[in-house]
GUKOLLUM-459977 format. One record per atom (N, C-alpha, C, O): x, y, z. Coordinates in steps of 0.05 Angstrom, whole numbers, padded with zeros to 5 digits, always signed. Layout:
REM GUKOLLUM-459977
XYZ ...
***
This chain:
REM GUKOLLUM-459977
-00209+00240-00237 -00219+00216-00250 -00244+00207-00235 -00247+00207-00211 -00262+00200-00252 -00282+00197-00243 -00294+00160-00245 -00295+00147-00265 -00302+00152-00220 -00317+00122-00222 -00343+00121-00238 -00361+00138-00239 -00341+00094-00251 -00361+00094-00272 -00361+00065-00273 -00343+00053-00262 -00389+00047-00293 -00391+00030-00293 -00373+00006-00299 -00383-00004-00320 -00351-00008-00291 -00334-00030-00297 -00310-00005-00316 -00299-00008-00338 -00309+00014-00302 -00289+00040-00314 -00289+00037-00342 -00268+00040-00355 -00312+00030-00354 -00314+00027-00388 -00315+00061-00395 -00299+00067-00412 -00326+00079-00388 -00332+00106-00390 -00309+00127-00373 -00307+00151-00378 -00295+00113-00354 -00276+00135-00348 -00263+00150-00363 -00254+00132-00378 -00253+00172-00373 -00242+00189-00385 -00213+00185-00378 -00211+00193-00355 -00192+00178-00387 -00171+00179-00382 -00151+00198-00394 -00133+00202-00379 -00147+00216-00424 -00143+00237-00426 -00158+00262-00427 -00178+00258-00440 -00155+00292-00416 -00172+00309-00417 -00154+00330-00437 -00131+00337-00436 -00174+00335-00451 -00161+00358-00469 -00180+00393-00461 -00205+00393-00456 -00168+00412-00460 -00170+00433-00451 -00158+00454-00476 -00136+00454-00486 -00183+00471-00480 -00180+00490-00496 -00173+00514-00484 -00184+00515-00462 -00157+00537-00488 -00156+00560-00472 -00157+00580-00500 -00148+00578-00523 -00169+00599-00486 -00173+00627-00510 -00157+00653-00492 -00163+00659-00469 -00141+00664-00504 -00138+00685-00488 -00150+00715-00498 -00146+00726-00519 -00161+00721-00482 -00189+00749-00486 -00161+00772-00490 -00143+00778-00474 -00165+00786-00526 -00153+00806-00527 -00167+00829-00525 -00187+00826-00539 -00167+00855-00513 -00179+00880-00501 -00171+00898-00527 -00183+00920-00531 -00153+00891-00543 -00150+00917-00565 -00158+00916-00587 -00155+00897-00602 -00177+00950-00592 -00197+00941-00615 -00182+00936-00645 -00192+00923-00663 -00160+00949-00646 -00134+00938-00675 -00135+00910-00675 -00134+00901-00698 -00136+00889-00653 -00122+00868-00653 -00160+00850-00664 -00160+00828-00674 -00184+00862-00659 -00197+00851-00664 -00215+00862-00691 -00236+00853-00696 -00205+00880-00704 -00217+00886-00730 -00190+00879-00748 -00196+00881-00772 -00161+00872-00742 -00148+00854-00760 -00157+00836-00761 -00156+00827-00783 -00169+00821-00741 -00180+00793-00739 -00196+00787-00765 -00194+00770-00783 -00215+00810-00758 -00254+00812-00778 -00236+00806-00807 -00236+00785-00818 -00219+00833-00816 -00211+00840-00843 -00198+00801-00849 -00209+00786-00865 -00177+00794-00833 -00168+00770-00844 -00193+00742-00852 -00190+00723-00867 -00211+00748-00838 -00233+00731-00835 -00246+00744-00863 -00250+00725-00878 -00253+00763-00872 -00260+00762-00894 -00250+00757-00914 -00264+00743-00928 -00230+00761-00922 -00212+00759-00936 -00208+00719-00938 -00201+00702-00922 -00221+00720-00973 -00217+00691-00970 -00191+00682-00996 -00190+00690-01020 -00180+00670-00988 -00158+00663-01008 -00167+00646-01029 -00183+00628-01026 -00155+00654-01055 -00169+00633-01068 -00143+00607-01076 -00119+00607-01078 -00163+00589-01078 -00153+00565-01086 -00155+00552-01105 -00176+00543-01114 -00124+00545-01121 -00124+00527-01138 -00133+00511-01144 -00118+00495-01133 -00153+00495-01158 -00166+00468-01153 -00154+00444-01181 -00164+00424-01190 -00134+00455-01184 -00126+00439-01200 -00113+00409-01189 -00117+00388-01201 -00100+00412-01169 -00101+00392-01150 -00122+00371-01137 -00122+00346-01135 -00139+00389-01131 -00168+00388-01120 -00178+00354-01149 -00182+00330-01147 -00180+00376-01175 -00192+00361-01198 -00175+00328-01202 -00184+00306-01198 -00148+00336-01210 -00125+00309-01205 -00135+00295-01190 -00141+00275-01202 -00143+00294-01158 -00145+00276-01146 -00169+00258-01146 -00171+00234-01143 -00195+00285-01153 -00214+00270-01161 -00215+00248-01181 -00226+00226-01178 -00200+00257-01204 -00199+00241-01236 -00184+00223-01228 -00189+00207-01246 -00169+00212-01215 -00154+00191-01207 -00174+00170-01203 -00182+00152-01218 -00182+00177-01175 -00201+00157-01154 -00218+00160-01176 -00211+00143-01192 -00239+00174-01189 -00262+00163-01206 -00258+00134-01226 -00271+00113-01227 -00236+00142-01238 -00221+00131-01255 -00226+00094-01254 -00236+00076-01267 -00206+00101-01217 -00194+00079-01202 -00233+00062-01203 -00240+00040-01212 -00250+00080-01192 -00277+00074-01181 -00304+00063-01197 -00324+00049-01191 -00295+00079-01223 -00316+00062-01242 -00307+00047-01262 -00318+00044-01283 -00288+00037-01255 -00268+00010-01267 -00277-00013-01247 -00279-00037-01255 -00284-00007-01223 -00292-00033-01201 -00320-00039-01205 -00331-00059-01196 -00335-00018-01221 -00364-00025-01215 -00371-00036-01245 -00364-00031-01269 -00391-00054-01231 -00409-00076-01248 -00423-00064-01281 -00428-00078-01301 -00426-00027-01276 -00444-00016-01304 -00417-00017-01312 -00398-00020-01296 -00413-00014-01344 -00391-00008-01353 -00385+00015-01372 -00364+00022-01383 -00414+00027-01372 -00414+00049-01398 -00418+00080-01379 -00437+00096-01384 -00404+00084-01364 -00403+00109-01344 -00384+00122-01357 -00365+00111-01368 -00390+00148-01354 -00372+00169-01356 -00374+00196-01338 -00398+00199-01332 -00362+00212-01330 -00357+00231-01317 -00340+00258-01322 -00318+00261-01332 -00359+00277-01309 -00340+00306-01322 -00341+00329-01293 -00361+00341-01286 -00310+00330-01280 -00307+00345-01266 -00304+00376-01273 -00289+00381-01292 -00314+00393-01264 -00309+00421-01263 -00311+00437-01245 -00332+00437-01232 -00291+00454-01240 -00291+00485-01219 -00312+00505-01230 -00307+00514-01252 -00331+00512-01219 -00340+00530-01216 -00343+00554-01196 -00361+00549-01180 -00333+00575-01193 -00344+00589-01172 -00332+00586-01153 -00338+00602-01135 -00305+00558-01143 -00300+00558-01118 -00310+00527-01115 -00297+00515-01098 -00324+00517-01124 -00340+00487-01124 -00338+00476-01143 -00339+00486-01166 -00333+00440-01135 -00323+00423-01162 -00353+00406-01154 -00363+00395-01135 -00358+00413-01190 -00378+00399-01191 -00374+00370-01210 -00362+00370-01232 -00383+00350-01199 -00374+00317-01209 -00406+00311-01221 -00427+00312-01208 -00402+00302-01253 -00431+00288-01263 -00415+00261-01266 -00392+00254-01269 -00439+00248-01263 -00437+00222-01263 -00453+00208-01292 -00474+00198-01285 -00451+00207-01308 -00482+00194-01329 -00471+00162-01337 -00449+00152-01332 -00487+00154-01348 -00488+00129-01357 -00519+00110-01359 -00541+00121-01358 -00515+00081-01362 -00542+00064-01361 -00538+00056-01329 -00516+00055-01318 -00560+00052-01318 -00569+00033-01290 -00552+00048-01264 -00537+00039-01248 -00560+00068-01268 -00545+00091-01241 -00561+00082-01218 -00550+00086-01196 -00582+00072-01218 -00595+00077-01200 -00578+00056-01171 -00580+00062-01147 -00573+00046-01175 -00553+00033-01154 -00532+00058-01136 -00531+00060-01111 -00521+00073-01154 -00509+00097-01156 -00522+00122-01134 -00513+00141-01120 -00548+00109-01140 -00565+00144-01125 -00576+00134-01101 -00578+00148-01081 -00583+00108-01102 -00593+00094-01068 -00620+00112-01069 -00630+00128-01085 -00627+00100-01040 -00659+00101-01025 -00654+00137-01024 -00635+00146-01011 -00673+00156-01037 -00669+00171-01033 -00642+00198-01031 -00641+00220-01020 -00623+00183-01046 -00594+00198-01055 -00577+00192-01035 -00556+00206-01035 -00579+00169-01010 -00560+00161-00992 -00533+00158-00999 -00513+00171-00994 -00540+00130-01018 -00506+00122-01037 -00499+00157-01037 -00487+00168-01019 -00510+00169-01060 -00500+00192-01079 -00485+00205-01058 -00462+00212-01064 -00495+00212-01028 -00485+00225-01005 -00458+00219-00998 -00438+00234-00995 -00463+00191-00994 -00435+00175-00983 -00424+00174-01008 -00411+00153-01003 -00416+00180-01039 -00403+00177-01057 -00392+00206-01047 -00368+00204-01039 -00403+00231-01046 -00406+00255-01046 -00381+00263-01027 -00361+00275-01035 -00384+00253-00997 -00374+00250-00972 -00340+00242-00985 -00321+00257-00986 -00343+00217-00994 -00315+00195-01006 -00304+00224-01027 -00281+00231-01022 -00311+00232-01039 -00305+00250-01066 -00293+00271-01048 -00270+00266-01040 -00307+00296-01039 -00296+00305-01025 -00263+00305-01003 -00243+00320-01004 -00270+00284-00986 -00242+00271-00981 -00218+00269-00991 -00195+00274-00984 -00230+00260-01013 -00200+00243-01038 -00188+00271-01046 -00166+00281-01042 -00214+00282-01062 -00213+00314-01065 -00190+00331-01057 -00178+00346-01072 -00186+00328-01023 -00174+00340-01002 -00155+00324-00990 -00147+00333-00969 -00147+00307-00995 -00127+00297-00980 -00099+00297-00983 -00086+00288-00963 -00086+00306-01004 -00064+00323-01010 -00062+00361-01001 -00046+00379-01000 -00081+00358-01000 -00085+00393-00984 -00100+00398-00951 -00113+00385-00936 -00087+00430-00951 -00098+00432-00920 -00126+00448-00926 -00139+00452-00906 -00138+00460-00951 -00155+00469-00948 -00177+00457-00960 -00167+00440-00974 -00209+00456-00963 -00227+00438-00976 -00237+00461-00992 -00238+00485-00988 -00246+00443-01014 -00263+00459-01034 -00292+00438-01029 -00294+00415-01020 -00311+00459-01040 -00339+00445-01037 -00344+00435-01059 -00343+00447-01080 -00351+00403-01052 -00353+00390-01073 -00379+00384-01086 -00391+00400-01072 -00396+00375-01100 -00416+00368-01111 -00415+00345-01136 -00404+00345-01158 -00428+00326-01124 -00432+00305-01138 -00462+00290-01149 -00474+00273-01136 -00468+00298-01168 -00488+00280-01186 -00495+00265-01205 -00491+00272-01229 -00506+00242-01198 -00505+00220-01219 -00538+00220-01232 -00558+00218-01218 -00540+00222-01259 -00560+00217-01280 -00571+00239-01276 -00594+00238-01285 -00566+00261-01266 -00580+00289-01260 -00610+00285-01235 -00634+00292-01234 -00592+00270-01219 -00609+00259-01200 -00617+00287-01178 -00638+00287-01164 -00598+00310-01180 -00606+00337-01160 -00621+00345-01170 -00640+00351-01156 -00623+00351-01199 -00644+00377-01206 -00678+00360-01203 -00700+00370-01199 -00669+00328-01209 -00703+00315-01200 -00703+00314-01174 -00723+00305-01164 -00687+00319-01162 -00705+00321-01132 -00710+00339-01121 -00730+00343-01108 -00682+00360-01127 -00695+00395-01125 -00734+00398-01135 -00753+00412-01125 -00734+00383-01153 -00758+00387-01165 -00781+00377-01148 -00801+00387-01137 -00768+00346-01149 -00790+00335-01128 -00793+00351-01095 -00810+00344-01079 -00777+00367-01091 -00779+00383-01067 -00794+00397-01063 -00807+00397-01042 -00798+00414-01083 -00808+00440-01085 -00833+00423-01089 -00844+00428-01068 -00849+00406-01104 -00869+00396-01109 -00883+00393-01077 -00905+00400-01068 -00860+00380-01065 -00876+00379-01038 -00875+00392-01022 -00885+00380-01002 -00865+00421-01013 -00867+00436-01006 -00889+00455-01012 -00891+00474-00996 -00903+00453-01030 -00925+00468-01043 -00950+00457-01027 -00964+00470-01011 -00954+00427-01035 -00961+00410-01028 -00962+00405-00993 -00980+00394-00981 -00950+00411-00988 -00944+00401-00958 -00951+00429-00946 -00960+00426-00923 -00950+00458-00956 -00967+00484-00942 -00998+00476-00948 -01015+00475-00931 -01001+00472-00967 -01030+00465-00976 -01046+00453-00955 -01065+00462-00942 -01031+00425-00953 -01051+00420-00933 -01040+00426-00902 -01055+00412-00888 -01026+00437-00888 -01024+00453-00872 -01042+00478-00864 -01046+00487-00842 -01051+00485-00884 -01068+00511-00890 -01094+00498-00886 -01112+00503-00870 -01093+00484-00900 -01128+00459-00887 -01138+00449-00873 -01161+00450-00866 -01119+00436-00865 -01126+00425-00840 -01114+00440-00809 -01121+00432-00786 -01101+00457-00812 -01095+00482-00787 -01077+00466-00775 -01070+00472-00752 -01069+00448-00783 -01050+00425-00761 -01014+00425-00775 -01008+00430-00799 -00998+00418-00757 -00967+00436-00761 -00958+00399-00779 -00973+00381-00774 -00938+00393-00794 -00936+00377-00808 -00908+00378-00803 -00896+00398-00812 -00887+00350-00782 -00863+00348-00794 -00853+00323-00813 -00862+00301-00813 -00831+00335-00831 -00825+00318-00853 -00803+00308-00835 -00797+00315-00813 -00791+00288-00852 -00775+00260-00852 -00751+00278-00849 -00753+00300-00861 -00727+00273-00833 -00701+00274-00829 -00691+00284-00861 -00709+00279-00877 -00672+00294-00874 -00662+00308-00897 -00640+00321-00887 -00637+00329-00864 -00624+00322-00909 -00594+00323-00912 -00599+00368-00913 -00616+00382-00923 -00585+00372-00903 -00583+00401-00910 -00596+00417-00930 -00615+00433-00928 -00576+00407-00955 -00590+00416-00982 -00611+00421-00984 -00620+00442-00994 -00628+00391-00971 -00647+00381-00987 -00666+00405-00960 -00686+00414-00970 -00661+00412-00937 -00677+00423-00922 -00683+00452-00927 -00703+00465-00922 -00648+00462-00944 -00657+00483-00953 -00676+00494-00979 -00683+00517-00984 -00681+00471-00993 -00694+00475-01013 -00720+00479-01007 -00734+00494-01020 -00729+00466-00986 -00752+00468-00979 -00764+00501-00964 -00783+00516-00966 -00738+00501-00948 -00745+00525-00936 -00745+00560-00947 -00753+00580-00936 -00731+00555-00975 -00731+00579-00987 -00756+00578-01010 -00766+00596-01024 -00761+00547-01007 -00798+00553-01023 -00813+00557-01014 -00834+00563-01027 -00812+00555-00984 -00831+00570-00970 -00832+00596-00952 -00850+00607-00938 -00808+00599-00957 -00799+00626-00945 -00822+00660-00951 -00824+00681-00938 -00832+00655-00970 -00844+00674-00983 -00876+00672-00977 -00891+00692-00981 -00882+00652-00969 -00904+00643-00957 -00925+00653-00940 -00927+00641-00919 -00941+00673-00943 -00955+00688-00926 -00972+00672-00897 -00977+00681-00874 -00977+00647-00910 -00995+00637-00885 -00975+00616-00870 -00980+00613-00846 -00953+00601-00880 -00934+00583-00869 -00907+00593-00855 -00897+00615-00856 -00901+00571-00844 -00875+00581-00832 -00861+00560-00834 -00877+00541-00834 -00832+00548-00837 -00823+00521-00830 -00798+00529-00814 -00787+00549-00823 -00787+00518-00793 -00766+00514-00779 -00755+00486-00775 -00771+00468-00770 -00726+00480-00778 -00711+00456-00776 -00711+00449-00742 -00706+00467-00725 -00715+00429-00737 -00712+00419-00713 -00692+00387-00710 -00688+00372-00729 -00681+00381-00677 -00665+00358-00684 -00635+00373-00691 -00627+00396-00696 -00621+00345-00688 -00591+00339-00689 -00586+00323-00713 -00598+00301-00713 -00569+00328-00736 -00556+00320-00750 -00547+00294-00747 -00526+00295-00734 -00554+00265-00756 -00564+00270-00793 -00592+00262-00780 -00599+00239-00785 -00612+00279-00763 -00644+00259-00749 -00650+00291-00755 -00673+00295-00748 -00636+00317-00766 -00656+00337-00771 -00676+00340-00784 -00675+00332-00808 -00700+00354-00774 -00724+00354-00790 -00738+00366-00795 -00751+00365-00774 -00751+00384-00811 -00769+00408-00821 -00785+00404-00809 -00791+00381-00808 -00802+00422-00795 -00841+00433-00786 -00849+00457-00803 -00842+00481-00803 -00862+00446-00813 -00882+00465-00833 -00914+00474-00815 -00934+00460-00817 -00914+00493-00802 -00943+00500-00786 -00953+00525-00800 -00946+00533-00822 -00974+00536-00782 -00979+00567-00797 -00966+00585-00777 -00954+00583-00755 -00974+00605-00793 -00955+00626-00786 -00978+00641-00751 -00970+00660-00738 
***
């Protein structure tokens, strides 16, 4: 135990992980094969739980002409959201939509031990910002390329970083790498 300020920071339980190192190569290419091997999952559960809570969720809110349509695709439930005055719905930049996303997910999973990946969009708010992405990614090598000087963008959610980075991936004169800790990660767009 260690002294610390007014013992506000002492640690009082320690948890300890142990691995034990197996030497046989059977015991570690069963491993690989089970690790590939992905089970698939029912999501009919998955959907139930969603359609519940939506149900429960756009019955509390102020628009009244919302509707919604869950579907499995592929392994991923994708949630539309449409209606009038979403924009409350999508927040500064798709924040709300995130934390709806986050909540969905959850509910999603909380009768099960395994998660499916969820996706949630309201008024077809991804494919305009996918769009608006790529706009600035074009945009944002351009003037990189001009002015010879390295450009980082604003903190962005995963998605939104990969969109950027596979529009510029192909990029003869740019380069971009993510830098930072989650959710303060951030793209640099320099030259190559």
């Amino acid at each position: 135990e260690k002294r610390s300020f007014f013992s506000i920071l002492t640690p009082r339980v320690v948890k300890v992980e142990m691995r034990i190192k197996e030497d046989s190569k059977e015991v570690k290419n069963e491993r690989k094969k089970s690790t590939n091997i992905r089970e698939e999952v029912d999501a009919t559960e998955f959907i139930k739980n969603i359609n519940k809570f939506l149900t429960e969720f756009i019955e509390a809110l102020p628009t009244k002409n919302l509707t919604y349509k869950v579907e499995d695709k592929d392994g991923t439930i994708y949630v539309d959201i449409d209606g009038e005055d979403t924009g409350y719905l999508i927040g500064y930049r798709g924040e709300v939509l995130n934390s709806i996303q986050t909540v969905i997910s959850n509910v999603a999973s909380r009768t099960n031990k395994q998660k499916l990946r969820t996706v949630v969009n309201i008024g077809g708010y991804r494919e305009k910002r996918e769009k608006d992405l790529q706009t600035l990614a074009t945009k944002i090598a351009g003037t990189v390329i001009k002015t010879r000087k390295s450009i980082t963008l604003e903190p962005m959610p995963a998605y939104e970083r990969k969109i950027i980075h596979s529009r510029l991936q192909n990029n003869k004169k740019v380069t971009t790498e993510s830098v930072g800790e989650e959710p303060h990660r951030k793209i640099i767009v320099d030259l190559k």
